[in-house]
C-alpha positions as CSV (number, residue, x, y, z in Angstrom):
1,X,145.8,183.4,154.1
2,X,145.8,179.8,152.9
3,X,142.8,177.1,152.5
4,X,144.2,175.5,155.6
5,X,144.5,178.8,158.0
6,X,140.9,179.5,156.7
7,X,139.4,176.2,157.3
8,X,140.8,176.4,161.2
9,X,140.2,179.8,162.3
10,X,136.3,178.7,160.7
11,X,136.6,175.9,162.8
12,X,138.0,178.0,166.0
13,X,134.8,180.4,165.6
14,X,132.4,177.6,166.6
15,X,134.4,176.5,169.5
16,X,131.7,178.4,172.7
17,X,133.0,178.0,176.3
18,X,130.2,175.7,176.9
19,X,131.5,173.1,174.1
20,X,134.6,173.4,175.1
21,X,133.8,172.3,178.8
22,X,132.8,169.6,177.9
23,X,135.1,168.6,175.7
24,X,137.5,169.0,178.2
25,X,135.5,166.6,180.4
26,X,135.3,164.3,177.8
27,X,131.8,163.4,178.3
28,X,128.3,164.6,178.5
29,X,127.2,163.2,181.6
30,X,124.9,165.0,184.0
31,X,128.5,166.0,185.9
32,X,129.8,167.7,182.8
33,X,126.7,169.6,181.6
34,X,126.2,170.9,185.1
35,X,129.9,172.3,185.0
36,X,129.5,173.7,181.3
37,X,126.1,175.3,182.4
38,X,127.9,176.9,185.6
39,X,130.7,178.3,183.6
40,X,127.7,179.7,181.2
41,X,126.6,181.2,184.1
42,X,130.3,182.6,185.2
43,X,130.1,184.2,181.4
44,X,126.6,185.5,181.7
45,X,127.8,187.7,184.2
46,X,130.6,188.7,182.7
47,X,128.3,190.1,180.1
48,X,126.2,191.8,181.9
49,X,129.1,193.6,183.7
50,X,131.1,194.2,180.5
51,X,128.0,195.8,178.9
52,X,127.2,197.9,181.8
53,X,131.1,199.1,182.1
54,X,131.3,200.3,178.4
55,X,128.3,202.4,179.3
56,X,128.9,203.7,182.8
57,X,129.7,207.0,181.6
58,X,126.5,207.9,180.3
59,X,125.0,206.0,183.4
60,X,123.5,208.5,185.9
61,X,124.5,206.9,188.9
62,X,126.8,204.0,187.8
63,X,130.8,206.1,188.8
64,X,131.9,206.4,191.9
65,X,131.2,205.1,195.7
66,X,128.2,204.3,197.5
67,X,129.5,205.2,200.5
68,X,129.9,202.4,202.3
69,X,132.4,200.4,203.8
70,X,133.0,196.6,202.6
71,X,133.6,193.6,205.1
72,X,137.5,194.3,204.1
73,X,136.9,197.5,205.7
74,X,137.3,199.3,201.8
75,X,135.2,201.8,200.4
76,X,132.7,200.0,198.0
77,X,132.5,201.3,194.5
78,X,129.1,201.6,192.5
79,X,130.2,199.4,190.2
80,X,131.6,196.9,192.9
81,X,127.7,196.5,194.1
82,X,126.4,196.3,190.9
83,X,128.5,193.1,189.9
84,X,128.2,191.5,193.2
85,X,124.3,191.5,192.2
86,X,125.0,190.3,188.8
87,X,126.7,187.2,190.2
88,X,124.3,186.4,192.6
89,X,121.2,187.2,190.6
90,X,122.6,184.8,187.4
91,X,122.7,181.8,189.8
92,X,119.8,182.4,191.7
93,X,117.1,179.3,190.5
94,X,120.0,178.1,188.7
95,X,120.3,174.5,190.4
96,X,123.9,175.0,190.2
97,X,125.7,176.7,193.1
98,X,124.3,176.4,197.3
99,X,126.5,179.5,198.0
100,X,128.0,182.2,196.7
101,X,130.8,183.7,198.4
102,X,132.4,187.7,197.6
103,X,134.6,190.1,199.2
104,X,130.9,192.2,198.9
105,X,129.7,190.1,201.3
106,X,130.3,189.1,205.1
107,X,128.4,186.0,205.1
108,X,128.2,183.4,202.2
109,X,124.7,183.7,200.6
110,X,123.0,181.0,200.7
111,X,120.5,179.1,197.9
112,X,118.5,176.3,199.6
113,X,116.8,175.3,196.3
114,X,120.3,175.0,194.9
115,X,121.5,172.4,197.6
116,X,121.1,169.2,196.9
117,X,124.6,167.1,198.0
118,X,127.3,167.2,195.3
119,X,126.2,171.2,194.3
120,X,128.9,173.9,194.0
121,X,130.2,176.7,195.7
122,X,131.2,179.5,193.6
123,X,133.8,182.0,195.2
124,X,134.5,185.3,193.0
125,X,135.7,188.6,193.2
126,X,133.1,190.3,191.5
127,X,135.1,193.8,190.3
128,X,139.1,193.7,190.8
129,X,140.6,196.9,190.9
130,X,137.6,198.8,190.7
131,X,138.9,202.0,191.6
132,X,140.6,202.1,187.8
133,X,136.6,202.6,186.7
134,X,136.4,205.8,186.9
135,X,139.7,206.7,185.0
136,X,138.7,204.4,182.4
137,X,141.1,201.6,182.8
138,X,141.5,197.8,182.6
139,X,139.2,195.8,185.4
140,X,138.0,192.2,185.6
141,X,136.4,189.7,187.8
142,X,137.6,186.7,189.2
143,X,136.3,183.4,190.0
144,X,136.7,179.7,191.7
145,X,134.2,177.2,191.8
146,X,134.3,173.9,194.7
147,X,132.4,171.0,195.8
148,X,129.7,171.6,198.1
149,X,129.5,169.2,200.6
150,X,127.1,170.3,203.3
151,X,123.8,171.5,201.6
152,X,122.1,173.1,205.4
153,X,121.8,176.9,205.6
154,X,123.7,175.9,209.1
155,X,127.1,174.7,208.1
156,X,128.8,178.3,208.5
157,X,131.8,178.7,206.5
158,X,133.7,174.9,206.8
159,X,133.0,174.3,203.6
160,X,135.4,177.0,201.9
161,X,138.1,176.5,204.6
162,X,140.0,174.2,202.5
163,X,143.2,174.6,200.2
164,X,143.4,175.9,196.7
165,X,144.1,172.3,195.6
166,X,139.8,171.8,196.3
167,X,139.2,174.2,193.2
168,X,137.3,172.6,190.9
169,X,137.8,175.3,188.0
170,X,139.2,179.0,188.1
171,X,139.2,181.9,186.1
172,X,138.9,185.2,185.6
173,X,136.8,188.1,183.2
174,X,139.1,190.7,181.8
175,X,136.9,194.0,181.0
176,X,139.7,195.4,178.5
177,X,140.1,196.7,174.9
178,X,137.8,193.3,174.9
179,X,136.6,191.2,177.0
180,X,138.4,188.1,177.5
181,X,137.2,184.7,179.7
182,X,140.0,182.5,180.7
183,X,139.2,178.9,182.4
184,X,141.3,176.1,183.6
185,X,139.6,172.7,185.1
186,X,142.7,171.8,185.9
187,X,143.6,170.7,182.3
188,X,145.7,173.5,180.9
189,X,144.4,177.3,180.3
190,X,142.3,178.3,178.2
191,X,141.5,181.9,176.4
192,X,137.8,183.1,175.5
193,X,137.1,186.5,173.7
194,X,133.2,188.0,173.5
195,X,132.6,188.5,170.1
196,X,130.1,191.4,170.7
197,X,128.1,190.3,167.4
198,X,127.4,187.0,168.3
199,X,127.2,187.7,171.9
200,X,129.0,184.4,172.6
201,X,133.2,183.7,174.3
202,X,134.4,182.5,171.0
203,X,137.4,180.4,171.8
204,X,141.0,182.8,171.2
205,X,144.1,180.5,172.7
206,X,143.7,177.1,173.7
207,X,146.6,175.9,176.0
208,X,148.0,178.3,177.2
209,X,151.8,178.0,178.5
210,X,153.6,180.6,180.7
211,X,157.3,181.7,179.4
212,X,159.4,180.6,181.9
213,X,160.9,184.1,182.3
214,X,159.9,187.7,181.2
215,X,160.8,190.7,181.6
216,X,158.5,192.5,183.5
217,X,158.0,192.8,186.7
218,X,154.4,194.2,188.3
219,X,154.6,195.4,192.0
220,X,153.7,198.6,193.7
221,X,156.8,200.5,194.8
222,X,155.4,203.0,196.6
223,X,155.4,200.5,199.4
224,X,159.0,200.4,199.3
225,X,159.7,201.7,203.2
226,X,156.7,199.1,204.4
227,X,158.4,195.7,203.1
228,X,160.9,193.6,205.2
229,X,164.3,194.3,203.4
230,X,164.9,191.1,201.9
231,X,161.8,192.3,199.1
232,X,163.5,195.5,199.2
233,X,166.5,193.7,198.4
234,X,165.1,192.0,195.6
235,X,163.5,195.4,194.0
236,X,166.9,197.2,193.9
237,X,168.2,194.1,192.4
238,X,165.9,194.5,189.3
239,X,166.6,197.6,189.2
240,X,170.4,196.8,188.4
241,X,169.6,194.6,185.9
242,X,168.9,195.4,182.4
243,X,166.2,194.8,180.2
244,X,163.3,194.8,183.1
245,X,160.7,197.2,182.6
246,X,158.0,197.7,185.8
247,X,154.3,197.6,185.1
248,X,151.8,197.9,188.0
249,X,147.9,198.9,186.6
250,X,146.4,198.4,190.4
251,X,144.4,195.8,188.7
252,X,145.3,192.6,189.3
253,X,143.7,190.5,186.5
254,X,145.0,193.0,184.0
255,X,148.5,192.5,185.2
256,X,148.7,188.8,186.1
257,X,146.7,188.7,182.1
258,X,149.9,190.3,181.1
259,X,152.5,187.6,182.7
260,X,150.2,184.9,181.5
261,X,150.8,185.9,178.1
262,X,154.3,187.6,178.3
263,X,155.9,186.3,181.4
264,X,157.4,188.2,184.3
265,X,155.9,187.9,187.7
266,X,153.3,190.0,190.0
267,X,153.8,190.7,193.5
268,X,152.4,191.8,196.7
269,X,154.0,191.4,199.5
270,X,153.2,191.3,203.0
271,X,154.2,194.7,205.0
272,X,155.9,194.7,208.0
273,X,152.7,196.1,210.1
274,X,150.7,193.7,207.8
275,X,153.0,190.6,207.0
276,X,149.5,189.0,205.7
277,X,149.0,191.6,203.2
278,X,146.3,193.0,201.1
279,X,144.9,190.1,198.6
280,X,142.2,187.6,199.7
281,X,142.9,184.0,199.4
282,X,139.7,181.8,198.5
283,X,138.7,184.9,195.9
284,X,141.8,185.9,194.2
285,X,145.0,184.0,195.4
286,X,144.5,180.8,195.4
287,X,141.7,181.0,191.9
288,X,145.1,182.7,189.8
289,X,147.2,180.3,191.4
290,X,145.2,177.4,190.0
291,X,145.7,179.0,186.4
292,X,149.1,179.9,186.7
293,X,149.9,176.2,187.9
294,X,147.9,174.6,185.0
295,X,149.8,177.1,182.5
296,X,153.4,176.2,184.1
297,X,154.0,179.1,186.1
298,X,154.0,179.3,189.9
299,X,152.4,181.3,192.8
300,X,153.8,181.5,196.7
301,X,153.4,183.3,199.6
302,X,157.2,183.7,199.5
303,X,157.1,180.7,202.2
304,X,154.4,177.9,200.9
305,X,152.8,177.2,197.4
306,X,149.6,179.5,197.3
307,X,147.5,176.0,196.5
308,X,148.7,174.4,199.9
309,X,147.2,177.1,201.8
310,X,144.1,176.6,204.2
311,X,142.4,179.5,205.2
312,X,141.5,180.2,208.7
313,X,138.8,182.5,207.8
314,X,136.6,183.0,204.9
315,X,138.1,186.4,204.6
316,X,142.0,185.7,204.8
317,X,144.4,187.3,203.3
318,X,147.9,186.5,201.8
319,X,150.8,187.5,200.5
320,X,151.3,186.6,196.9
321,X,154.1,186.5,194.3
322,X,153.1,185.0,191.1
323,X,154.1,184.4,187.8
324,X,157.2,182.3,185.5
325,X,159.1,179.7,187.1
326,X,162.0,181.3,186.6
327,X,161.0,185.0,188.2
328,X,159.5,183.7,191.1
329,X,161.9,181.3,191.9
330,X,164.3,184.6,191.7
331,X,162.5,186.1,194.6
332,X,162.4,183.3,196.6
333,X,166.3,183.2,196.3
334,X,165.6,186.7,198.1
335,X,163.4,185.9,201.0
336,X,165.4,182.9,201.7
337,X,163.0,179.9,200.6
């Protein structure tokens, strides 16, 4: 390695999420520390999650389900309820966010201290694909932060009833091999990995681009006989085409991480007795469609850009296909968009 390579990753080592926040504001107002101080917050709890999932082996207690049934009507893993805790608990007295929205929860929870006008609302995901836990695999977390604009414990659910194009930031936690932050603020992607010995998001890729086409595409076929036939259609046409391979973890921030970095596109499609799907809109939809936007790819419902979306409930779902330009753009020739 040359003088030069040294000298820049020396300089890439100091670059922290919370400097590069506000770098990407471009200023240190009260605005931009309040953002950089929330997204600490986002990697706090990333973490604490992280650090708990390396150990949940040897964790009486920590595998498994707690035997209840979510809002979504799923079974909720340990680990689901542990996160959902971590999120709330590392804004708690924080002065950042008024609520905090999960799929964990049924009801946004609400921080009156937190809510003066011009707060946040911070919408996450607190364990995607959290039945790969137990089998040791990939899982993440995934997040979206908006405006708050009525602070009372009254104002119900309005507030998040708006369309992905609201989002202030997105982002999601990636509990792999390591664990990885990225982050848009709507100025281009950017990659964070926990350096375990610092116990800091070290800056990894900065400007992140989408290829415009991959090869892979990440979408479970064992709903097959469930989709209308035009997705049908378009899965038997991969399949006639070389130099595709499939990959589907049943995480989706593991595989949508994958097409971010590789290209390709992920899908899940509406079925025919649910055309609205499985995925949730405010807490991981619309938040990965922000990122993929900002890093040139695309994300629809196979009908309407995910970002133009407005939810009818805080709970909706959607279909979602996601990924390059060029791949999604092939499945919409498909459904007929």
């Amino acid at each position: 390695m040359d003088d030069f390579s040294k000298a820049t990753t020396t300089a890439r080592e100091f670059i922290t999420l919370s400097r590069h926040v506000l770098n990407q504001e471009g200023t240190f107002s009260a605005d931009a520390y309040d953002l950089s101080a929330l997204l600490g917050r986002i990697a706090l709890a990333g973490k604490m999650i992280s650090r708990h999932l390396s150990r949940a082996g040897l964790i009486a207690g920590a595998l498994g389900v707690t035997g209840e049934v979510n809002v979504q009507g799923e079974t909720v893993q340990k680990m689901d309820q542990f996160a959902n805790q971590v999120f709330i608990r590392a804004f708690e007295q924080s002065g950042l966010v008024c609520r905090l929205a999960s799929e964990e929860m049924e009801e946004p929870y609400y921080i009156p201290e937190n809510c003066p006008i011009g707060r946040y609302m911070l919408l996450f995901d607190p364990i995607d694909g959290s039945s790969n836990i137990d089998v040791n695999l990939a899982v993440g977390s995934i997040f979206a932060v908006r405006q708050q604009s009525t602070a009372t414990e009254h104002a119900g659910t309005a507030d998040f009833l708006r369309s992905g194009h609201e989002q202030v930031a997105a982002g999601y936690l990636l509990y792999g091999s390591s664990t990885m932050l990225v982050y848009t603020l709507g100025k281009g992607v950017h990659a964070f990995t926990l350096d375990p010995s610092l116990g800091e998001f070290i800056l990894s890729q900065e400007s992140v681009m989408i290829p415009p086409h991959g090869s892979t595409y990440s979408i479970n076929e064992g709903n097959f006989w469930q989709w209308e036939e035009p997705m049908r259609q378009y899965v038997r046409h991969i399949h006639s085409q070389p130099g595709y391979s499939s990959r589907y973890s049943g995480a989706l921030v593991a595989d949508i991480h994958r097409i971010l970095f590789q290209g390709g596109v992920f899908l899940y499609p509406g079925t025919m007795k649910h055309p609205d799907g499985k995925l949730r809109l405010l807490y991981e939809s619309a938040p990965l469609a922000m990122l993929i936007t900002q890093a040139g790819g695309r994300a629809t419902t196979g009908t309407q850009e995910i970002l133009d979306v407005v939810p009818e409930a805080l709970h909706a779902r959607t279909p979602l296909i996601i990924g390059s330009s060029e791949d999604v753009a092939l499945v919409e020739s498909f459904l007929g968009s």
